[in-house]
N, C-alpha and C positions, 0 to 999 in steps of 0.2 A: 467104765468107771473112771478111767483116767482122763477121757473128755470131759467130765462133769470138774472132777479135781483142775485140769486145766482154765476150765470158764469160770471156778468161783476165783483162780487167781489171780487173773486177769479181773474181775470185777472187784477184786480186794484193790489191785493196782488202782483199779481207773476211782475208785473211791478216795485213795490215800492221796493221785495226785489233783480230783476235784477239791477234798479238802485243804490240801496246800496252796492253790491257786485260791481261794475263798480266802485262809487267812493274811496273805499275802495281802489282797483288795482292800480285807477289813484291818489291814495293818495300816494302809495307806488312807484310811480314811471313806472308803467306799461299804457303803450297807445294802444286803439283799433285803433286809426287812428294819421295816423302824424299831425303833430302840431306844433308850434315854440320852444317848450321844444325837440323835435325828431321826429326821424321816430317810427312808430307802433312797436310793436312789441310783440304785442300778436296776434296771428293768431287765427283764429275763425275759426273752423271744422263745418261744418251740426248739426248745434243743439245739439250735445251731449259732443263737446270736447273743451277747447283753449288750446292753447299754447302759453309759454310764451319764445319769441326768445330775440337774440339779436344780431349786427354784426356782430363779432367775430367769434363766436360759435354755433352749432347746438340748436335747442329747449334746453332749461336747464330746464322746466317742461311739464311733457304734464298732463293733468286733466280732468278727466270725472267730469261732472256735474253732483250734485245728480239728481234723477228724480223729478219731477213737484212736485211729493205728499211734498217730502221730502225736499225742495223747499218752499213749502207754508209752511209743520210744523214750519221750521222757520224763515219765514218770520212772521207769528202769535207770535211766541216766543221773537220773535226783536221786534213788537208791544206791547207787554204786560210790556217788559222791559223796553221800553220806556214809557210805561203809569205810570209804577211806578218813575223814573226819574222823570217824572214831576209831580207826586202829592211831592216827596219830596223835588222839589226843591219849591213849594207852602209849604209846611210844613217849611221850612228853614225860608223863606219870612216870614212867622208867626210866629214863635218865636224868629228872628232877632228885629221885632217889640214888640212884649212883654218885649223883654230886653231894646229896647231904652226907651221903656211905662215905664219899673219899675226902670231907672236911673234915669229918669226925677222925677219920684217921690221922689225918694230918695235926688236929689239934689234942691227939691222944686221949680221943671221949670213947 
C-alpha cells in the first residue's frame, strides 16, 4: 500500500512541476496549443524534447528535457522554496503587527 501511496506522490510532484514549467513558457510568451493570443508554437517531440518555433523561422530552440529523477529533484526544491516564501511572508505579517502594536502604544491609542 505504501508503494502505491509513494508513486501517486511522485506523480503529484511530477504534475505540479510540468505545470510550473508550462506556466512559466506560457508566461513568456510560448503556447503549446493556439489560442486567441496565436498559433502554438512550441512542438512537443515523444516525451523527451520541445521545440520552440515560430512563423518566420525554423525551431530557434530545440531542448531535451531533464529526466524524471531530475525533474522531481526539482520540483521538491521549488517546494521547499516555496515553504520558506511562506513562512516569511507569515514572519512579515508578524512583525508588521508588532510595529502597528508598539506605535499604538507609543502614541497612547
Amino acid at each position: 500500500m505504501q508503494a502505491a501511496l509513494l508513486t501517486w506522490d511522485v506523480m503529484a510532484k511530477e504534475a505540479k512541476a510540468r505545470i510550473k514549467i508550462n506556466k512559466l513558457l506560457e508566461s513568456a510568451g510560448w503556447r503549446f496549443f493556439d489560442n486567441e493570443v496565436g498559433k502554438a508554437n512550441i512542438l512537443l517531440k515523444f516525451n523527451t524534447t520541445f521545440q520552440l518555433i515560430n512563423d518566420e523561422n525554423p525551431p530557434i530552440i530545440k531542448k531535451s528535457l531533464p529526466s524524471l529523477d531530475i525533474q522531481k529533484i526539482i520540483s521538491e526544491k521549488i517546494d521547499k522554496e516555496q515553504q520558506l516564501v511562506n513562512a516569511n511572508k507569515e514572519l512579515i505579517t508578524i512583525f508588521e503587527q508588532k510595529i502597528k502594536d508598539r506605535i499604538a502604544r507609543v502614541w497612547g491609542e
